[in-house]
N, C-alpha and C positions, 0 to 999 in steps of 0.2 A: 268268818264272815260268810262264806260262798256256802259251809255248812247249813247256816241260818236261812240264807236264799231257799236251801232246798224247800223247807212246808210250804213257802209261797207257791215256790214251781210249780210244787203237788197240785194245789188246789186251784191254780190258774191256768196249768197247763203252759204258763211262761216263766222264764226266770225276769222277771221286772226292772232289775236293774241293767242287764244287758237288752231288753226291749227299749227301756228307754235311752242307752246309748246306742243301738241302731236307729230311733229316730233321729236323735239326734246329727247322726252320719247322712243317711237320707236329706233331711232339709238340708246341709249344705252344699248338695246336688242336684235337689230340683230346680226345674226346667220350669215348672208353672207354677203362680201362688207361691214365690219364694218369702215374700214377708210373712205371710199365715203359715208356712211352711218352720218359718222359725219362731214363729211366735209362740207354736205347738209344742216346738223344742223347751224353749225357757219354763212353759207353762210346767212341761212332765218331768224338767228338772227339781221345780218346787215338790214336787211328788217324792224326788231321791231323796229330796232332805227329808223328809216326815219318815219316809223308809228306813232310811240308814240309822235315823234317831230311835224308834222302834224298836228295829232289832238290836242295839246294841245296848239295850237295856230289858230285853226280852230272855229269850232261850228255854222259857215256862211253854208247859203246851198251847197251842193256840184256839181262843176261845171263839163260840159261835160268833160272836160280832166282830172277831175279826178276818173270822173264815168269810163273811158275807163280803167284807169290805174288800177283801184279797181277790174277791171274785168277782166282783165288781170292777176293781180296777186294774183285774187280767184283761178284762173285755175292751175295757177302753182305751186302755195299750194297745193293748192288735188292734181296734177300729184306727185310733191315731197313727200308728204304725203303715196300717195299708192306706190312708189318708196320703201320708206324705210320700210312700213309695208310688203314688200315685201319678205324682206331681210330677215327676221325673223321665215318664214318655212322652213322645214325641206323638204330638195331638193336629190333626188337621183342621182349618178355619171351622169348620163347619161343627165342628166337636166339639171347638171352643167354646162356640158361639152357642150351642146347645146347653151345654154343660157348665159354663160359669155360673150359670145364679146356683144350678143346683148343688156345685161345689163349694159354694161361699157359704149354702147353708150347713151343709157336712162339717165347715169349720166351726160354726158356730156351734153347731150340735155339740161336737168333741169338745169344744171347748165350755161348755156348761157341764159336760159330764167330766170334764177334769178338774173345777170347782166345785162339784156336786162331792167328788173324793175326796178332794182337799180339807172338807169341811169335814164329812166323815172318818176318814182316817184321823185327823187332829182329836175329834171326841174321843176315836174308840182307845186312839194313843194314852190320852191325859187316862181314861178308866184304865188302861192296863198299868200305865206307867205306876198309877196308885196304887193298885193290886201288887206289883209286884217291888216294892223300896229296897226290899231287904237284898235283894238281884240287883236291883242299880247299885246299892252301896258297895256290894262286893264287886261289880262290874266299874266305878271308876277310879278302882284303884288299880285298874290296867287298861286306864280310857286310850291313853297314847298308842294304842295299836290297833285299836276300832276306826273305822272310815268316820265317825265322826265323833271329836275327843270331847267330852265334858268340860263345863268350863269352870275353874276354881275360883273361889269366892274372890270379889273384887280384893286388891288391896293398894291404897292410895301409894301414889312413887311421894318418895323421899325428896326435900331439897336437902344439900350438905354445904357444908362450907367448904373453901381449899383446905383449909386444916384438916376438915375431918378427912378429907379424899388420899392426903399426904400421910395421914395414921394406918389409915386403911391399907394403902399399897407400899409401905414400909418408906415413904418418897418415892414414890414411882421406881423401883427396884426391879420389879421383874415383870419382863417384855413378853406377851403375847403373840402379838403381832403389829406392824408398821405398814401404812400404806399413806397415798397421796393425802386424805383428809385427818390423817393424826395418826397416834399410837394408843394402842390397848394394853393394857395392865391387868395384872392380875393383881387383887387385894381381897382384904377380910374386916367385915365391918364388926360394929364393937360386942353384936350381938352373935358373931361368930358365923354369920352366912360369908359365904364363900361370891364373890361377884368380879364381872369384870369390867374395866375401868375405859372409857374409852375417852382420850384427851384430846380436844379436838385443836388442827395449828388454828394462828390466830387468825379469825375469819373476816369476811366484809360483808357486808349486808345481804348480799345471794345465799352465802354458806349460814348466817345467822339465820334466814330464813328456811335454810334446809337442817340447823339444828331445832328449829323451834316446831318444824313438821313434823321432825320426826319423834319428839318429846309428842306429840300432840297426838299421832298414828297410833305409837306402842303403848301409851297411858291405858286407854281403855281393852286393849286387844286380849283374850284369857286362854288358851288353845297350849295343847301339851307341844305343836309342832312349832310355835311360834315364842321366840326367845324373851325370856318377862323383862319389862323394865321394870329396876328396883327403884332409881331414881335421877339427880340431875344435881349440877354445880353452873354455877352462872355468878360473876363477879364485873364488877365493875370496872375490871383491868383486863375485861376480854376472854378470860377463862370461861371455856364451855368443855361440860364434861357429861358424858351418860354411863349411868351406872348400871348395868344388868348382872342377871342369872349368870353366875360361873357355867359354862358347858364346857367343863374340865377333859373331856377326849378332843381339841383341837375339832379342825371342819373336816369337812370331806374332801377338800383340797390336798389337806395336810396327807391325808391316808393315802391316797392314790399316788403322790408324786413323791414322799415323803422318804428317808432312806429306811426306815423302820418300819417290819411286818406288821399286818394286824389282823384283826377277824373281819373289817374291811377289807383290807389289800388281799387277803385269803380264801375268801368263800364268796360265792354269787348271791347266796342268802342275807348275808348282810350286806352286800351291796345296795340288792332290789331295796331292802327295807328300809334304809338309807330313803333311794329316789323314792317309795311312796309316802313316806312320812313330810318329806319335803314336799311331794304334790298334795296332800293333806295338808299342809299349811296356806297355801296358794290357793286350794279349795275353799277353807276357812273365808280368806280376803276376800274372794272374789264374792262367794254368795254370803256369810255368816256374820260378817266383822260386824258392830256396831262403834259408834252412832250410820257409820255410810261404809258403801261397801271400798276396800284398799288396792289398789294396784300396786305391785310391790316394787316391780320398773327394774331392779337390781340383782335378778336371782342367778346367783354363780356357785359355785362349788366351794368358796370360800365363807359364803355367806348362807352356807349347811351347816351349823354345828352341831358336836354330837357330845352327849351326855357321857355319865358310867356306864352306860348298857348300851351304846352308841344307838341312842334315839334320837333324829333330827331334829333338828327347832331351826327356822327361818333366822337369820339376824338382816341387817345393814339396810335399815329402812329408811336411811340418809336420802335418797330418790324416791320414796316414793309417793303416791297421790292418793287424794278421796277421789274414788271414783263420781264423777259427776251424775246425778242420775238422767234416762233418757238417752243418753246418748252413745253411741256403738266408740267413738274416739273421741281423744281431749287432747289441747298443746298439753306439752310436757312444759313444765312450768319453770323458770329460774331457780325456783329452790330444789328442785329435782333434778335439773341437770347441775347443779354446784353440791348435790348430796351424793354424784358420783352414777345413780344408776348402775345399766347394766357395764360391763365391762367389755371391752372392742375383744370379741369371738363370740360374747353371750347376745349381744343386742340386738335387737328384730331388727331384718333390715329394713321394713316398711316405715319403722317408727324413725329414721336412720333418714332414710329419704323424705316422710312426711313434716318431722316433729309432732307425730299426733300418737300417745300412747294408748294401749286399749287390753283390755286383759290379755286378748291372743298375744302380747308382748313377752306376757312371763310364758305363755305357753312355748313360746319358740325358745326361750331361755332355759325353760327344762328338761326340752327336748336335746341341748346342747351338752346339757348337763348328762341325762342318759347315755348321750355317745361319749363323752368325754369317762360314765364309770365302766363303761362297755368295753371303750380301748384301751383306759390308763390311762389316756394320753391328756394333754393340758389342751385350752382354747384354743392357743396358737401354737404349731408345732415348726419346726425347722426341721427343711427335708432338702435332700437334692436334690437341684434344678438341672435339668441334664441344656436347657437350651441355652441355660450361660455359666455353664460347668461348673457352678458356687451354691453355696447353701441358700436356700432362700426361707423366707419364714409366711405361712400360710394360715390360714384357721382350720381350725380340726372337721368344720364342718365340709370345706371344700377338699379336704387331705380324706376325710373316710367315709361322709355319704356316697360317693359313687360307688365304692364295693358294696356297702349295706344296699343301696338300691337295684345291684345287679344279681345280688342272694348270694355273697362272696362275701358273709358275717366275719365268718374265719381268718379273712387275709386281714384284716383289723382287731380283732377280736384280744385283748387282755389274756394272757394264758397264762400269771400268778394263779389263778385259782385253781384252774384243772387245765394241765398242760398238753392235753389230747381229750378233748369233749364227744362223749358222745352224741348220737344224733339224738336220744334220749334228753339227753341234756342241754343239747344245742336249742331244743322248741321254748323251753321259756325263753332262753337270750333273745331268738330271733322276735319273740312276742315284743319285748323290749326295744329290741333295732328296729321294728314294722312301726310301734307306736312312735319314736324318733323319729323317723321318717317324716310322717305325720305333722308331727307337732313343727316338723321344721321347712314347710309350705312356706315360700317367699311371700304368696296371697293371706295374710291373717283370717279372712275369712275361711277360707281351706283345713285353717288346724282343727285339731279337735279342744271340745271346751275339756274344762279340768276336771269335772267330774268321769269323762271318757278316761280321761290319763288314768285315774284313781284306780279306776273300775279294772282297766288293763294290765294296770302293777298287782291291785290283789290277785289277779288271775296267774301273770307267773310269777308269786309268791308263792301261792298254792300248787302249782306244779313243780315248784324246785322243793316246797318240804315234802311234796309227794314221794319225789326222786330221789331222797337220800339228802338232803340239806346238805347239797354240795357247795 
């Protein structure tokens, strides 16, 4: 990826994607013009997408049209850039008072030259994309590890019967996993795909409502990070069942706490890739999903699975919402709090105290998730209380953000992987604990959006295979 970034660099003189994640950073800091301020944000996020799609079906040399287009919208990144750095001094009445019309027009400007790209880039895209098929076809057959995955051809979910569900998992014979809204099964349907079974207890109108969302969520969703649904069982004796993609390596829960090594539990590399594949899914939702964009409300370490090649994929969409368009928060709905959501250590506490969910929701749930593969340690940990000399039980967040936040990585830090880190190696972690940090702002407006997270993890990806793929 970051390779790719470089011809833009060259010829903008900026690397684009991290331009527009320091706007992005900026507008949730300024001081003046904070609505235009973020509206500049979203705008130059539509830009990430047309980017990311591009290069990731690119890699040919880059042609005149889109050397102009690249230079074009180096320019208008640094004008937008120092637009919103702008905002963020401290301006006296008289400055104000000078300068607001001439400000409001600067936004409008920037913001006609970021529709002027938009349109442009989308043409020179569709001509390049044409030009070059025979690179897309071999490019998505390793889409799952591109910032943004290709999507595979629709295909309709199955209904089954209990019969067939009962063939399939040999009678429910071999257990998964069990939690509060059912048990999951592993079975094999007649055509020999491998799926897993997820049986739900017998529900009541809240939970049937958060079985029929999330049939309704996963149905159309196509993303390598996001877990397929195969299909559904529904009888008239109250049997509700969903049937998805086997992701035969257990989650990311199982890895970390698990009693058995892995190439998870072992190396920082396939940690990281783990956490960005998961934020690539959450990306997906939040900007890509169709028919309306998804807030997933539930994201844990549990609800990580990982394939044969431990490639993530999102599951447990029991909680979650269409995002509403318009609007920055929405209640969290009955069928979403009866589909379980996040889990008490993952859940925003904003959403906690308001009832109102908003994507910075999954942001702080992944940022949980980061410190949780950072230290090994589970959501809630049980530590010694010296002030009533008994164990007491805490969240991971209040047991290991105050070392991360005092730059005392180390005293928290997982040491399966590399049992004495160097300081070489300590810089991607800390990239990783710094974004944590971040993402786990009690203010939701504070986090950073999910294409910053993305943007952050590729980066110490790319410095731990720098360093030895330790």
């Amino acid at each position: 990826m970051w390779q790719l970034l470089g011809n833009a660099a060259t010829l903008t003189g900026v690397d684009p994607l991290r331009l527009i994640t320091m706007i992005g950073q900026a507008a949730r800091t300024a001081r003046h013009n904070k609505s235009d301020c973020e509206h500049l944000a979203h705008r130059v996020e539509d830009l990430a997408e047309l980017l990311t799609i591009s290069w990731s079906v690119g890699g040919g040399p880059v042609e005149a049209a889109e050397a102009r287009t690249l230079a074009a919208l180096g320019e208008t990144l640094a004008e937008a850039h120092e637009l919103v750095v702008s905002c963020q001094a401290h301006h006296c009445l008289a400055y104000n008072l000078f300068t607001a019309h001439r400000q409001s027009e600067r936004f409008k400007d920037v913001d006609n030259k970021i529709t002027s790209c938009l349109h442009n880039f989308t043409l020179v895209t569709h001509i390049v994309i044409n030009r070059r098929l025979d690179g897309l076809m071999m490019h998505t057959n390793n889409a799952h590890r591109d910032m943004t995955t290709m999507a595979e051809p629709a295909a309709e979910a199955e209904e089954f019967t209990l019969a067939e569900i009962a063939v399939a998992t040999n009678d429910f014979a071999v257990v998964l996993s069990a939690g509060d809204s059912g048990t999951v099964y592993k079975g094999k349907l007649h055509d020999g795909r491998e799926v897993a079974v997820k049986r739900l207890r017998r529900c009541d109108s809240a939970e049937e409502a958060a079985f029929d969302t999330e049939l309704d969520i996963l149905s159309p969703l196509r993303h390598g990070n996001i877990v397929r649904l195969v299909g559904w069982c529904a009888d008239d004796d109250g049997e509700r069942i969903v049937v998805t993609k086997l992701m035969s390596n257990g989650s990311l829960h199982d890895h970390l706490h698990g009693r058995h090594s892995s190439p998870v539990t072992l190396t920082w590399k396939a940690r990281v890739e783990v956490l960005l594949g998961a934020a690539r899914g959450v990306r997906y939702l939040h900007r890509r999903a169709m028919p309306a964009h998804v807030i997933h409300g539930g994201v844990t370490s549990t609800h990580i699975l990982l394939d044969d090649d431990a490639s993530a994929a999102l599951a447990g969409f029991g909680g979650s919402v269409w995002r509403t368009a318009g609007v920055e928060s929405q209640p969290l709905s009955m069928a979403a709090i009866a589909g379980g959501g996040a889990a008490y250590g993952y859940a925003d506490p904003e959403l906690i105290g308001t009832g109102m969910i908003k994507p910075a929701s999954d942001v702080y749930s992944l940022g949980v998730v980061m410190l949780e593969t950072l230290t090994g340690k589970p959501a809630m940990v049980t530590v010694w209380d010296e002030r009533s000399s008994a164990m007491a039980t805490m969240t991971l967040v209040s047991f290991a953000l105050p070392s991360v936040r005092a730059g005392r990585l180390v005293d928290v830090l997982d040491r399966r992987p590399v049992a004495e880190p160097t300081a070489w190696q300590l810089e991607p972690l800390q990239l990783v604990a710094s974004l944590a940090v971040q993402c786990l702002c009690i203010n939701g407006d504070d986090r950073p959006g999910v294409l910053e997270v993305v943007v952050n993890l590729e980066h110490a990806l790319e410095l731990i295979c720098g360093r030895g793929h330790f």
